[in-house]
Steps between C-alpha positions, in 0.01 A plus 500: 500500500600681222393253075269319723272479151795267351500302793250220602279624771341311761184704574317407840175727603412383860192546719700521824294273826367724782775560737782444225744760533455797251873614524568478159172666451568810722851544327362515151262776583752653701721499228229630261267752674694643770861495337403590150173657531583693815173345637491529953588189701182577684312571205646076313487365808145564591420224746259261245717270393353235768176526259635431197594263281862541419609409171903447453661427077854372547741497182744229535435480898527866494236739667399719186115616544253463769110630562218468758141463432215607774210469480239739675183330448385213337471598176842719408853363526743770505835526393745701665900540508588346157866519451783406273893553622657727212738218394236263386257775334443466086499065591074532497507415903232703574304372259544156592445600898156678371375209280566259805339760713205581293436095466524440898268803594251420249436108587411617863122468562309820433760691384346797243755765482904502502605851611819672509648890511756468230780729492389763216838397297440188514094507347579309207644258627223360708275635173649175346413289762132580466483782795283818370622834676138716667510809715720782583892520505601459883816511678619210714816537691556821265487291171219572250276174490153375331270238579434253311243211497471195274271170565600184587625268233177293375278826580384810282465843669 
């Protein structure tokens, strides 16, 4: 997958059905948090992915990034296991995956607050995408980690 930025790239970011199998899903963050982040099997695969929404970004018909969105009341939708593969980080993935994200979760009715625990390393990133870190440093699987909070698109704090 190496000089994918000189190649054309056919970018899909799909919100997978209920029921649709979220194998390529499981082997991202497999790949991600419990290969390269050292991150339990127990502690990834926690059992919640039945209430999620499961988001899957294929490059060229290739599984590249994935994340789920809860949401635990009416107001807040939650995002939880964002994750690039390594070969396709530096192509902006993410960011596309978190724009689609952030417009889904804020067109749902009632919808106030988008939440997340963002890796500490990784602050800025979602700083850029609107998301304001509050509270204390916590660790999460052993990995330093913030909240952060940022309203829904159309909507002012």
């Amino acid at each position: 997958m190496r000089n994918m930025t000189e190649q054309a790239l056919t970018i899909q970011i799909s919100k997978l059905p209920a029921g649709a199998s979220l194998e390529d899903c499981f082997m991202i963050r497999r790949k991600v948090f419990i290969e390269e982040q050292d991150v339990s099997e127990e502690e990834e695969m926690d059992g919640l992915d039945d209430q999620a929404d499961q988001y899957l970004l294929t490059v060229n018909g290739n599984p590249a990034a994935t994340a789920r969105v809860r949401f635990p009341d009416q107001h807040k939708g939650k995002v939880e296991r964002v994750a690039v593969l390594k070969e396709f980080r530096g192509l902006h993935l993410g960011e596309k995956l978190m724009e689609r994200i952030i417009e889904d979760i804020s067109v749902r009715e009632g919808i106030r607050e988008i939440l997340l625990a963002a890796q500490t390393q990784v602050i800025g990133f979602y700083g850029k995408l609107g998301f304001e870190a509050f509270g204390e440093e916590f660790l999460d699987a052993n990995i330093p980690h913030y909240w952060m909070t940022r309203p829904p698109l159309g909507r002012r704090k």
